[in-house]
C-alpha positions as a printed Julia matrix, in Angstrom:
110×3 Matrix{Float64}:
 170.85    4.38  -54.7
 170.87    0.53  -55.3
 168.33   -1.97  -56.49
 166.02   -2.9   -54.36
 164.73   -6.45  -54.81
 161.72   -8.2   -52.44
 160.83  -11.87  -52.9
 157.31  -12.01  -52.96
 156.6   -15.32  -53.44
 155.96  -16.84  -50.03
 153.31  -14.38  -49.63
 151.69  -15.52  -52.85
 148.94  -18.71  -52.82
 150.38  -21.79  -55.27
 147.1   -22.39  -57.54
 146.32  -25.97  -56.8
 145.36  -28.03  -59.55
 141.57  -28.98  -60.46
 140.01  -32.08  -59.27
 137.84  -33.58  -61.75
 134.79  -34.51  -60.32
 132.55  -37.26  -61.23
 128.75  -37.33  -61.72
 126.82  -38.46  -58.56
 125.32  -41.93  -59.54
 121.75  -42.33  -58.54
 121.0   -45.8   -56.53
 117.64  -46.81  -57.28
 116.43  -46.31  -54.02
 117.02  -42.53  -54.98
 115.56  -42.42  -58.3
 112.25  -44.44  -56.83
 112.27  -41.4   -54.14
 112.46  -38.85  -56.47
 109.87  -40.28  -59.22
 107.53  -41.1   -56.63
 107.77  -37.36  -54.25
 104.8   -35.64  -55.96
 103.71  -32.32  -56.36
 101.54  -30.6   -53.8
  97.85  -30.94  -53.21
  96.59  -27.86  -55.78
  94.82  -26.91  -52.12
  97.86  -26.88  -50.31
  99.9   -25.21  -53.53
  96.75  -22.64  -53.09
  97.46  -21.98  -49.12
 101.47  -21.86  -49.46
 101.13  -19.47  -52.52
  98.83  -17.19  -49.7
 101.63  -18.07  -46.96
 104.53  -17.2   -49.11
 103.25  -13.59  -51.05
 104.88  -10.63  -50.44
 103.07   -8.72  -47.31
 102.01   -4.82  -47.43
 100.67   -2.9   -45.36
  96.7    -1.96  -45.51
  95.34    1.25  -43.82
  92.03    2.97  -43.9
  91.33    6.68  -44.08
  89.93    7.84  -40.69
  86.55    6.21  -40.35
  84.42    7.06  -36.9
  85.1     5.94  -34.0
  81.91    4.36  -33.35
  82.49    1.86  -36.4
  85.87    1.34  -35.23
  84.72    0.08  -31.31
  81.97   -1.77  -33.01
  83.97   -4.0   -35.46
  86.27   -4.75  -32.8
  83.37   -5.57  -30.22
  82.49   -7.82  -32.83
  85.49   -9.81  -33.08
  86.31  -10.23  -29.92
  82.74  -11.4   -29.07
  83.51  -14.45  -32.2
  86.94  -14.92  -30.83
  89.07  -12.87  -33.47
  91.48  -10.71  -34.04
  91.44   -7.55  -35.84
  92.88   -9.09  -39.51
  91.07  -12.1   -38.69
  87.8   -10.27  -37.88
  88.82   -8.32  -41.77
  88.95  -11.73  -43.47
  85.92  -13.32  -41.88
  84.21  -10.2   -43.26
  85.63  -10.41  -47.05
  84.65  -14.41  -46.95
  81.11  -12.98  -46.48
  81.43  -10.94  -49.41
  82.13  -13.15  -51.32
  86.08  -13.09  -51.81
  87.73  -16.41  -52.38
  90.58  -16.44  -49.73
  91.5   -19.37  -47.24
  90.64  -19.69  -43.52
  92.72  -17.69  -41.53
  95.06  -20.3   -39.83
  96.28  -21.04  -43.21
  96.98  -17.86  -44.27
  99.08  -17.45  -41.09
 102.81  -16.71  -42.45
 104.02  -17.44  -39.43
 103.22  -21.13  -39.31
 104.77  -22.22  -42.59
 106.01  -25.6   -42.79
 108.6   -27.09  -45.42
């Protein structure tokens, strides 16, 4: 049998050659921007740290259903939802944790 020879190289990509790229050059309109941006309120750093943690899931063991219909009587008469009605409750105790509508992940705004 003979040789067999392809040409491969149309199929194959040339290897362009590097562009050297020059430093962005801050006008001083950008630098002024970007000394004078600021760091978050430490409230609001407080409230997006809440916003932003990981979420897990919280259960009880099976409590009566008595205690149950009551907490959620309870809520609904102040206008809450369940997890709402749960942090109200901890606030009372004493636990240091933001109002509700800031702890809302849903509403997070960058």
């Amino acid at each position: 049998m003979g040789n067999l020879e392809l040409d491969l190289t149309e199929f194959m990509e040339e290897e362009k050659p590097k562009k050297r790229t020059q430093k962005k050059i801050k006008t001083d309109k950008e630098k002024y921007k970007s000394i004078n941006a600021g760091l978050p309120s430490p409230t609001q750093a407080k409230i997006d740290m809440y916003k932003t943690d990981k979420r897990v899931q919280w259960s009880f063991t099976c409590i009566p259903q008595l205690v149950k219909t009551k907490a959620e009587n309870k809520a609904a008469e102040l206008g809450m939802g369940k997890k709402e009605f749960l942090y109200h409750c901890l606030r009372l105790g004493g636990v240091d944790i933001p109002a509700y509508s800031e702890l809302d992940a849903r509403k997070i705004i960058k």
